[in-house]
SEDOLUM-465466 format. One record per residue (C-alpha): residue in one letter; chain; x, z, y. Coordinates in steps of 0.1 Angstrom, whole numbers, plus 5000, padded with zeros to 4 digits. Example, Ala and Ser with C-alpha at 12.3 -4.5 7.8 and 13.67 -1.06 7.14 Angstrom:
<atoms>
+-------+-------+------+------+------+
| kekol | selum |   xx |   zz |   yy |
+-------+-------+------+------+------+
|     A |     A | 5123 | 5078 | 4955 |
|     S |     A | 5137 | 5071 | 4989 |
+-------+-------+------+------+------+
</atoms>
This chain:
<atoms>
+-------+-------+------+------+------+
| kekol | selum |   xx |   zz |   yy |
+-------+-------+------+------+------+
|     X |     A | 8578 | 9787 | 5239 |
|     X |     A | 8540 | 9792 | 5227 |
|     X |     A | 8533 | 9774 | 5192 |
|     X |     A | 8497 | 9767 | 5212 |
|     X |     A | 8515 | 9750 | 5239 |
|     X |     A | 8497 | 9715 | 5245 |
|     X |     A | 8517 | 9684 | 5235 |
|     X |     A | 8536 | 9668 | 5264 |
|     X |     A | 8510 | 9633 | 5261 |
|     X |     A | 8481 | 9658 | 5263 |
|     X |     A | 8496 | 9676 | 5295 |
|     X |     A | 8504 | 9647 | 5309 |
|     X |     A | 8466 | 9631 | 5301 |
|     X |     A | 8454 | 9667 | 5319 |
|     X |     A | 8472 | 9662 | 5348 |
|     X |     A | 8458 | 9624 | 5351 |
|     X |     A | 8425 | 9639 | 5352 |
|     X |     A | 8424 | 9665 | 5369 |
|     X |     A | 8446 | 9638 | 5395 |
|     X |     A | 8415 | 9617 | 5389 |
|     X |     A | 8388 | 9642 | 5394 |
|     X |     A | 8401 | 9651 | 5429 |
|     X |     A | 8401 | 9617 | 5437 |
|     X |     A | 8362 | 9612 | 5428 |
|     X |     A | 8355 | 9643 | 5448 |
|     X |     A | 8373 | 9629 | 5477 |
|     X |     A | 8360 | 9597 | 5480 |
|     X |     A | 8325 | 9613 | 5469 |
|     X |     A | 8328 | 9632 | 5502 |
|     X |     A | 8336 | 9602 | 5523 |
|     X |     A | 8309 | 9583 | 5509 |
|     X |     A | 8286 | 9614 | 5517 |
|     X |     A | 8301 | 9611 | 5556 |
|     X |     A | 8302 | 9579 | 5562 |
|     X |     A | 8261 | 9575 | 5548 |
|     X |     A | 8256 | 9604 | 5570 |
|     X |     A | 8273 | 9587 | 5600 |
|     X |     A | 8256 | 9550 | 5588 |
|     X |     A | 8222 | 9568 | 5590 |
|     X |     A | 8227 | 9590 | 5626 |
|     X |     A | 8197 | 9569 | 5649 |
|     X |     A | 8216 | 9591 | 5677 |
|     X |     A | 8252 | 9573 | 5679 |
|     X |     A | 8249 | 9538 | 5688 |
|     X |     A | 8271 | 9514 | 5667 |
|     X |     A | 8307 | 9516 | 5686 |
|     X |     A | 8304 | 9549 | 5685 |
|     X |     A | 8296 | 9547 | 5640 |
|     X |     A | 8328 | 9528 | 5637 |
|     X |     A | 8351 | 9556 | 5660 |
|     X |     A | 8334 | 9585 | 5639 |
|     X |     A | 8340 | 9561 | 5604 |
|     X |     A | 8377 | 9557 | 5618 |
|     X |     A | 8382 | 9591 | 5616 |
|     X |     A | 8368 | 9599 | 5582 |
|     X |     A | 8379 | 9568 | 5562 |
|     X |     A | 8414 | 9576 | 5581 |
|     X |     A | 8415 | 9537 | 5593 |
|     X |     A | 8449 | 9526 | 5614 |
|     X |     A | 8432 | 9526 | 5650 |
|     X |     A | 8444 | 9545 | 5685 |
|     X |     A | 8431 | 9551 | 5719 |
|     X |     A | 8413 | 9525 | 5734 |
|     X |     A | 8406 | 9542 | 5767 |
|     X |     A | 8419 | 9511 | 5784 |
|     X |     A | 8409 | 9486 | 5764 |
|     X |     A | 8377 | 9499 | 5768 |
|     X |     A | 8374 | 9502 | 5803 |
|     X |     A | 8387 | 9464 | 5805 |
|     X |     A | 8353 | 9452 | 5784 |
|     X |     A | 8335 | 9472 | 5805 |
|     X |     A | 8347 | 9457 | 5840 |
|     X |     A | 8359 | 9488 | 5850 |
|     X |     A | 8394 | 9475 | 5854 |
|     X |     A | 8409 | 9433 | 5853 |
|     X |     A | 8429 | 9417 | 5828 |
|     X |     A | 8459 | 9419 | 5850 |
|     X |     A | 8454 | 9457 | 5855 |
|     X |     A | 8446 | 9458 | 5818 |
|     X |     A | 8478 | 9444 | 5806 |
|     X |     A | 8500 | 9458 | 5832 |
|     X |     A | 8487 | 9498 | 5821 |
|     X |     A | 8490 | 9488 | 5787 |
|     X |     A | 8525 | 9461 | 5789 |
|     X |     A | 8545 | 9482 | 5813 |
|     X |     A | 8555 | 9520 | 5793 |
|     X |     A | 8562 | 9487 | 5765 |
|     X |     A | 8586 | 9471 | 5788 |
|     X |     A | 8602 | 9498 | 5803 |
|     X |     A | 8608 | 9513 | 5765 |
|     X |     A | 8620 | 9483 | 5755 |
|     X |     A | 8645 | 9475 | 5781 |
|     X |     A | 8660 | 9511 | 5782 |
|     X |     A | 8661 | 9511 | 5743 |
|     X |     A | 8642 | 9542 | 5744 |
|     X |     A | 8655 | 9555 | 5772 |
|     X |     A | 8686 | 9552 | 5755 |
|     X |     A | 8678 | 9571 | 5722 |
|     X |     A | 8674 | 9541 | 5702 |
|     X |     A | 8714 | 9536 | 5701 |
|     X |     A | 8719 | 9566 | 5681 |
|     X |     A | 8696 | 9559 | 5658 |
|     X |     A | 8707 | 9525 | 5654 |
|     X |     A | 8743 | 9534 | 5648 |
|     X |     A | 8735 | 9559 | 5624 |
|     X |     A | 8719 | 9529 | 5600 |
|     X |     A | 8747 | 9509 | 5610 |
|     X |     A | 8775 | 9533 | 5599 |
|     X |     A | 8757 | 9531 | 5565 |
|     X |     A | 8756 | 9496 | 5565 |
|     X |     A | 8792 | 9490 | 5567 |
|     X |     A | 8804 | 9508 | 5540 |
|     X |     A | 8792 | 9483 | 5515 |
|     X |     A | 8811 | 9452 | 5532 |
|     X |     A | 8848 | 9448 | 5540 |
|     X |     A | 8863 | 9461 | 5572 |
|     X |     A | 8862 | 9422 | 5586 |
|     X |     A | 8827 | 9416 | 5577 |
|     X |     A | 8812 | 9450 | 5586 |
|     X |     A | 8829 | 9443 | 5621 |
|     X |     A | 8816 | 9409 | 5622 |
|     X |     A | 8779 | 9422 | 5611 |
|     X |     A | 8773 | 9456 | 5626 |
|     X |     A | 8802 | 9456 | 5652 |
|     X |     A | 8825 | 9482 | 5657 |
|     X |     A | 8817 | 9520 | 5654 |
|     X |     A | 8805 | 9539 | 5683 |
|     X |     A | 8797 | 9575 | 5695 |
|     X |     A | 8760 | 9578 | 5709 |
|     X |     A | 8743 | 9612 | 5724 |
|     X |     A | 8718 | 9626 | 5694 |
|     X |     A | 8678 | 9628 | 5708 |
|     X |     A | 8667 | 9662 | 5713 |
|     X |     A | 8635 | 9653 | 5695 |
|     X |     A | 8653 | 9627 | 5668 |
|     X |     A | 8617 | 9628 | 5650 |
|     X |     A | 8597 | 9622 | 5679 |
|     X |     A | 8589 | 9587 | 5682 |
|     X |     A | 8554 | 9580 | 5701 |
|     X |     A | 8574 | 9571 | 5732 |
|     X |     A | 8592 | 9544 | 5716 |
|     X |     A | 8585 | 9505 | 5722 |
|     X |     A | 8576 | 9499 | 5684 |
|     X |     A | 8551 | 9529 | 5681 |
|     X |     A | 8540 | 9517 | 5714 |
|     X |     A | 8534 | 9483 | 5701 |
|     X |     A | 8518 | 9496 | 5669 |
|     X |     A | 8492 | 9516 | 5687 |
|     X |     A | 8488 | 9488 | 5717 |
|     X |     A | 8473 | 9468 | 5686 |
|     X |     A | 8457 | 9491 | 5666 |
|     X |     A | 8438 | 9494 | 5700 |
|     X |     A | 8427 | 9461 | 5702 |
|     X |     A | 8418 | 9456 | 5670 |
|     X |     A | 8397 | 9486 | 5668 |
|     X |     A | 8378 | 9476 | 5693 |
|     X |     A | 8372 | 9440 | 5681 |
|     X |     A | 8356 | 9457 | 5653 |
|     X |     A | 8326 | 9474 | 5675 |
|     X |     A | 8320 | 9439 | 5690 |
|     X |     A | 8290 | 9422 | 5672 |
|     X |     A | 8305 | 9392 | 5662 |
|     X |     A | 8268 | 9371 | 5677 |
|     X |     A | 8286 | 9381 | 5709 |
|     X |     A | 8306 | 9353 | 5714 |
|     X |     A | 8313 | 9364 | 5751 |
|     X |     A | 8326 | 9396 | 5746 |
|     X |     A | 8346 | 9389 | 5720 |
|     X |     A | 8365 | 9360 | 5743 |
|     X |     A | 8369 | 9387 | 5766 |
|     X |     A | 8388 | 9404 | 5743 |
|     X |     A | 8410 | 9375 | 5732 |
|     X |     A | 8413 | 9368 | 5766 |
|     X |     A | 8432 | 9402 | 5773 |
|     X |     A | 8452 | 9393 | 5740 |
|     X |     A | 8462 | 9357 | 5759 |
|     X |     A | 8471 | 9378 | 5791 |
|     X |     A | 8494 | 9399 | 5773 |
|     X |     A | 8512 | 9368 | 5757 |
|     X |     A | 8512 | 9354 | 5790 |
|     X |     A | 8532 | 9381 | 5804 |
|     X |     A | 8569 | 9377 | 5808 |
|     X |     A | 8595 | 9392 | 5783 |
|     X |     A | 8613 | 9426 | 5791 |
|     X |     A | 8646 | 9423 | 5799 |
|     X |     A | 8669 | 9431 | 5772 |
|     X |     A | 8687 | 9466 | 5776 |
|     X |     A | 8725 | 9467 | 5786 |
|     X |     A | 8741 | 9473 | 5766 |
|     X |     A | 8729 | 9450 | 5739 |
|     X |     A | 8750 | 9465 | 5707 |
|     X |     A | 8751 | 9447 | 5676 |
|     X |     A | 8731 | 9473 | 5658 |
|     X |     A | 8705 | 9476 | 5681 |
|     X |     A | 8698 | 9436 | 5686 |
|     X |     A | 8696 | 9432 | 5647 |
|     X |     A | 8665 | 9459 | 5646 |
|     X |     A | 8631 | 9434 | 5643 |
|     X |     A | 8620 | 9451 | 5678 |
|     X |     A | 8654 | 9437 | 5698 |
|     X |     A | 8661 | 9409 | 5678 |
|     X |     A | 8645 | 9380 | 5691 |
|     X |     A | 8638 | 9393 | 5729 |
|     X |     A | 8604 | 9377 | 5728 |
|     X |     A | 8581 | 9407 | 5726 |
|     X |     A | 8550 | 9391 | 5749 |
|     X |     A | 8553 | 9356 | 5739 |
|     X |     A | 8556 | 9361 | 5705 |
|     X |     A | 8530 | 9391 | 5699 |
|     X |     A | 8552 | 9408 | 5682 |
|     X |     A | 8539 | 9433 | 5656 |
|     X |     A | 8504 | 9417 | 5660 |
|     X |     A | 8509 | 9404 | 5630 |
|     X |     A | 8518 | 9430 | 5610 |
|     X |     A | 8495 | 9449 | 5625 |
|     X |     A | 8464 | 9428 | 5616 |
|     X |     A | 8482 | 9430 | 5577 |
|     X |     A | 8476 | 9469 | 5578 |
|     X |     A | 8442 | 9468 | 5592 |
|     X |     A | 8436 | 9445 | 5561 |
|     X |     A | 8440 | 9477 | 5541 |
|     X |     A | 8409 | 9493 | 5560 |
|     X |     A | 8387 | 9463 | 5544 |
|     X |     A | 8356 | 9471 | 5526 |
|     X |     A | 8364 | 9482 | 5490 |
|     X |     A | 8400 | 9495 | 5495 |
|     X |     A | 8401 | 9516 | 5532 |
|     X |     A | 8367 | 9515 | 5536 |
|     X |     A | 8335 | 9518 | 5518 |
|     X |     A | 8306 | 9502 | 5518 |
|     X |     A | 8279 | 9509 | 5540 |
|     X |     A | 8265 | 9486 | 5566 |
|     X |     A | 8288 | 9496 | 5593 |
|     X |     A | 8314 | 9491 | 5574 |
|     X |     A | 8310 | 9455 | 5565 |
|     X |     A | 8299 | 9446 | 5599 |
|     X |     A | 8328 | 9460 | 5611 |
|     X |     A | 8350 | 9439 | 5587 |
|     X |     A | 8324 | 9408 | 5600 |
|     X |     A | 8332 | 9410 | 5638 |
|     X |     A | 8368 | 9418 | 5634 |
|     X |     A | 8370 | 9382 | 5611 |
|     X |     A | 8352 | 9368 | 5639 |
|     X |     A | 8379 | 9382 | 5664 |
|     X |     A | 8408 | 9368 | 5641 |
|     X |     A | 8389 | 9333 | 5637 |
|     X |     A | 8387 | 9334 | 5678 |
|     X |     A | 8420 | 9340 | 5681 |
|     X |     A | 8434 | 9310 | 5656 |
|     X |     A | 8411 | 9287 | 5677 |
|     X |     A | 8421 | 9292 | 5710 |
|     X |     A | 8461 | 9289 | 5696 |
|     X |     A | 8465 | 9326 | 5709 |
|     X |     A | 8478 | 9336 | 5678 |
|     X |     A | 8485 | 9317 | 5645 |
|     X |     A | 8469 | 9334 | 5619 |
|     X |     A | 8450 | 9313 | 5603 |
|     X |     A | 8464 | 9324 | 5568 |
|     X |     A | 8437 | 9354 | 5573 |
|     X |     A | 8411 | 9329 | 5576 |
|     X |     A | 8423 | 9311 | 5541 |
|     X |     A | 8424 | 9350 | 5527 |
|     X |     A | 8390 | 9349 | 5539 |
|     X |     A | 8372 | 9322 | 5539 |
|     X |     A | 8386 | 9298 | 5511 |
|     X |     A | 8395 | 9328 | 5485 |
|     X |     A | 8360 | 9352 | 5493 |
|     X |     A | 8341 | 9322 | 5478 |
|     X |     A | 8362 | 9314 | 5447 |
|     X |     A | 8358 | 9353 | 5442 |
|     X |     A | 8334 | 9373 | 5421 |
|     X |     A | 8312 | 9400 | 5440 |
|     X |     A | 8336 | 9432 | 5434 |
|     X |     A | 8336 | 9466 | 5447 |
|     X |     A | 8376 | 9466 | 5442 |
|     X |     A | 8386 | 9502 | 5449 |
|     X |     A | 8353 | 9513 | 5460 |
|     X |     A | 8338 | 9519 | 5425 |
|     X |     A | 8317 | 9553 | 5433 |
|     X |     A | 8282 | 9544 | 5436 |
|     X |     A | 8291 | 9502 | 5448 |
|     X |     A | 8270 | 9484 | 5466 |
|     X |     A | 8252 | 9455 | 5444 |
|     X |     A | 8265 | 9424 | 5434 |
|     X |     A | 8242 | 9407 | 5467 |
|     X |     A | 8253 | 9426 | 5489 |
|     X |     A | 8289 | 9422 | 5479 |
|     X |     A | 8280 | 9388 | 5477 |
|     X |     A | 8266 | 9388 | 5513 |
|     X |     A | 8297 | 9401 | 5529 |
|     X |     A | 8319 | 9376 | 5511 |
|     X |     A | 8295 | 9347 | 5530 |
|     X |     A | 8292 | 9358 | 5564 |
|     X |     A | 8327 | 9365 | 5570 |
|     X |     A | 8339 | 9331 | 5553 |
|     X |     A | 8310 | 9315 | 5571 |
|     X |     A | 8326 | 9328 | 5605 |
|     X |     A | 8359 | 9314 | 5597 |
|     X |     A | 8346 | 9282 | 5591 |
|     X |     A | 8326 | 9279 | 5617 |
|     X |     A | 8347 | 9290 | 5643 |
|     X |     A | 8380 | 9272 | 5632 |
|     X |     A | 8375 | 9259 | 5598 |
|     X |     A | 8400 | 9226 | 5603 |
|     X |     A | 8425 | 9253 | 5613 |
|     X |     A | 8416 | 9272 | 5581 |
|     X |     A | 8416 | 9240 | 5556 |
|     X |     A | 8447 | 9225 | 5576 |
|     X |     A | 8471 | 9231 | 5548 |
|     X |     A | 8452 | 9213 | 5522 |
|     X |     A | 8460 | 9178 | 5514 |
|     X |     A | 8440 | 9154 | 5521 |
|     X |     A | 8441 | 9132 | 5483 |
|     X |     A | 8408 | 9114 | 5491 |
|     X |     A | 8402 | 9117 | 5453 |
|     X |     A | 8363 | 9104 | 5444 |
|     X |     A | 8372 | 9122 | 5408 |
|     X |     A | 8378 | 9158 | 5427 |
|     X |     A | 8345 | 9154 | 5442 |
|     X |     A | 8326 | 9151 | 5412 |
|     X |     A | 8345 | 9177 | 5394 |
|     X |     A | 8328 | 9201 | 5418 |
|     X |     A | 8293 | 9194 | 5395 |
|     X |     A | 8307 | 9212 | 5367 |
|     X |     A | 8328 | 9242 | 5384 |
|     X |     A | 8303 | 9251 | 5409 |
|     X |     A | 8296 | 9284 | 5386 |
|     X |     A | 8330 | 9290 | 5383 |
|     X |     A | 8344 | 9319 | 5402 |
|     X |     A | 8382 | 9336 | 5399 |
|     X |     A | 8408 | 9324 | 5370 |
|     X |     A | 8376 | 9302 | 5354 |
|     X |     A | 8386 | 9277 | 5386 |
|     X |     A | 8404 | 9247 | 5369 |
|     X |     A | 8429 | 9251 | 5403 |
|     X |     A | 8441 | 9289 | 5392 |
|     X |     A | 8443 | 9284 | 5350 |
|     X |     A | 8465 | 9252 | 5365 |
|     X |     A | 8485 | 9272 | 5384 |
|     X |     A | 8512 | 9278 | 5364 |
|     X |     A | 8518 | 9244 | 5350 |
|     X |     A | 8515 | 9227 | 5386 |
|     X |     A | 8543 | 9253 | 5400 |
|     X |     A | 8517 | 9271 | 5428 |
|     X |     A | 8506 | 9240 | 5438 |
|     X |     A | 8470 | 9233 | 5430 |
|     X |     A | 8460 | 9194 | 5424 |
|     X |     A | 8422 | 9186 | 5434 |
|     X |     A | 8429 | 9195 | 5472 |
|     X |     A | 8393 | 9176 | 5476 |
|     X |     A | 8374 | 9197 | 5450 |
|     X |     A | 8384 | 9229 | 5471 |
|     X |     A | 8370 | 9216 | 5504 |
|     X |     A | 8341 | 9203 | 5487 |
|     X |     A | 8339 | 9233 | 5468 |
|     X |     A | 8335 | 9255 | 5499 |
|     X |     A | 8308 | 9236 | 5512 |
|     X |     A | 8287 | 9232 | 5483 |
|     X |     A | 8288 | 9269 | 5480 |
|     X |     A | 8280 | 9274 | 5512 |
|     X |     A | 8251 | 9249 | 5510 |
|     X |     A | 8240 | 9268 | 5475 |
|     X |     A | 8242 | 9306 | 5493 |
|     X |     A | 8220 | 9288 | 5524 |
|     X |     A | 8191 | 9283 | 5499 |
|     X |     A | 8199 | 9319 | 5481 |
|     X |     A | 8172 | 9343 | 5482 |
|     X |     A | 8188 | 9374 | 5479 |
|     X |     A | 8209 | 9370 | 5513 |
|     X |     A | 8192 | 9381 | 5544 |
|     X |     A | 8180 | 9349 | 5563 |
|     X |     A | 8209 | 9358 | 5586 |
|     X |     A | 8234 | 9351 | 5562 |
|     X |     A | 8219 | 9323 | 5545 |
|     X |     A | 8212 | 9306 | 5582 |
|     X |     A | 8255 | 9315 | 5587 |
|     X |     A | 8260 | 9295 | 5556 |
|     X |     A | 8241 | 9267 | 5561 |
|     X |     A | 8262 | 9261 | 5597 |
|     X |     A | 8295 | 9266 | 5577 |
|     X |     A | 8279 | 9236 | 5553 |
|     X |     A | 8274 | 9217 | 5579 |
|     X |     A | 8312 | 9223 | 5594 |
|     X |     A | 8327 | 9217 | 5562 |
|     X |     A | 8310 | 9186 | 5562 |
|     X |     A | 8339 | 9171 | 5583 |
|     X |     A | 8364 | 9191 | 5570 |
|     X |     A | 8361 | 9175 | 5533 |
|     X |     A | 8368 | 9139 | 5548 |
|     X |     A | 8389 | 9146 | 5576 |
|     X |     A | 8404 | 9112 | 5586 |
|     X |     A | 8437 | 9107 | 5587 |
|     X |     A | 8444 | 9106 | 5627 |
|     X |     A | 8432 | 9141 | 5621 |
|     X |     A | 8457 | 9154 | 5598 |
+-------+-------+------+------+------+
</atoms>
């Protein structure tokens, strides 16, 4: 061994930079796209967010269909039946009769760690299934299927403006025709293995959503500052697509209203931060802007929905606490340094709903926000206004 050779700390700190260095010159080269892309007079916007798709890497598919349906090309019913049935018939031939194998295999793993009685009476008992041809191949199969019917939809609720409040019903509209569709029928056989995979288990693939859900939880990683950057596409995109999710909650198509609390009730206790996004950020305004308009949507679409899990204390004293935390943002918030002693839950339930709408009512008269935001905040001030006092018939 060289007596030169570096220390093992100092090879080690080498490493972390150069790791670190590639890193800057990647995202220094997205940046450079997606401005490029931002700036392009020649691509109209839907066609900014497919080209950002592809550089940023976002989780989207094909949206052929979907497309065609908010164009009028094609119904809701013909919509959902080109998009439901390859779904249905995967799901009810367990992929074509692949899934069994595959099934088994994590079955016969299973069972080793319990007795002979309980692995029978968990997994079943041991059978032989056919291997796939193409074991790795699996963009045939009803959960891919289901990822990419999704991704789909939610792609495209990012292109729609969120000011256009009829195309984006359209869209939830296709989303209520697909939970309106009846449930495949469950394959035969049904083996143990195969029903107690999170596709097969509860037989409710239509009326249920399923993997909407976790769907809309990955496309949370392709918000501005972690998957995606910065530039005005970007947060517009994030915009309509909150929009979409706060459409959604208040027609009871899908319950997700714990986006909207993500969104709306923890954007405004937050400090403007580029999280991830740290190469050449945005400033604090704009940051700042983002956080309002998509909390302002939320609130304005389906605030109560949003606020419903807040108890209603009717406490004057939480009220005029508000006065003196007002300036307060992240663990400075008497709710989040209480955290701790009040076991996750937070006292002052008032103070947070009249928190939210005195911010909002304090960003309305900010002059740093564009006059759209400020004008989207002053609505949200007003909507709060009935959410801070709901009465009780209301809870």
């Amino acid at each position: 061994m060289p007596k030169n050779r570096p220390s093992k700390e100092k090879r080690d700190q080498a490493k972390t930079e150069e790791r670190r260095a590639r890193k800057i010159e990647k995202e220094t080269r997205e940046n450079d796209d997606a401005e490029a892309v931002a700036d392009d007079n020649t691509l109209d916007f839907a066609a900014k967010i497919d080209r950002l798709a592809e550089i940023r890497n976002w989780f989207c598919a094909d949206t052929t269909v979907v497309d065609q349906y908010m164009a009028s090309e094609i119904s809701a019913a013909e919509a959902v039946n080109i998009l439901a049935k390859p779904i249905d018939e995967a799901y009810s031939t367990a992929n074509a009769g692949t899934e069994y194998f595959r099934q088994e295999r994590f079955a016969r793993i299973q069972r080793k760690y319990h007795s002979p009685e309980k692995a029978l009476e968990l997994w079943g008992p041991e059978q032989d299934w056919p291997e796939p041809e193409n074991a790795r191949d699996h963009s045939g199969n009803a959960e891919m299927l289901l990822w990419n019917l999704w991704y789909s939809i939610l792609h495209t609720a990012k292109k729609i403006p969120f000011a256009e409040e009829a195309r984006q019903e359209k869209l939830v509209h296709l989303v209520r025709a697909l939970k309106g569709r009846p449930n495949p029928p469950e394959p035969v056989p049904m083996t143990i293995p195969l029903k107690r995979d999170w596709v097969w288990q509860l037989g409710t693939v239509w009326s249920d959503l399923l993997i909407l859900g976790a769907s809309i939880a990955e496309v949370r990683n392709d918000s501005c500052g972690c998957g995606a950057g910065w530039s005005w596409p970007e947060q517009q995109a994030e915009q309509n697509l909150n929009a979409f999710y706060a459409r959604l909650t208040a027609s009871g198509t899908a319950n997700i209203h714990t986006q909207g609390e993500i969104c709306a009730v923890d954007a405004l206790k937050r400090a403007p931060t580029p999280w991830y996004r740290r190469l050449s950020p945005p400033p604090d305004h704009e940051i700042l802007s983002h956080y309002v308009t998509c909390a302002a949507l939320w609130t304005i679409i389906t605030g109560k929905e949003v606020y419903a899990g807040y108890l209603h204390t009717r406490d004057e004293r939480d009220i005029e606490v508000v006065d003196r935390i007002l300036e307060l943002r992240d663990n400075e918030l008497p709710w989040n340094r209480s955290r701790k002693r009040y076991k996750g839950r937070a006292r002052w339930e008032t103070a947070k709903r009249e928190f939210a709408r005195r911010r909002f009512e304090a960003e309305s008269q900010n002059e740093e926000l564009s006059l759209e935001v400020r004008e989207l905040a002053g609505r949200a001030a007003k909507a709060m206004d009935d959410i801070v006092w709901q009465k009780q018939e209301e809870e």
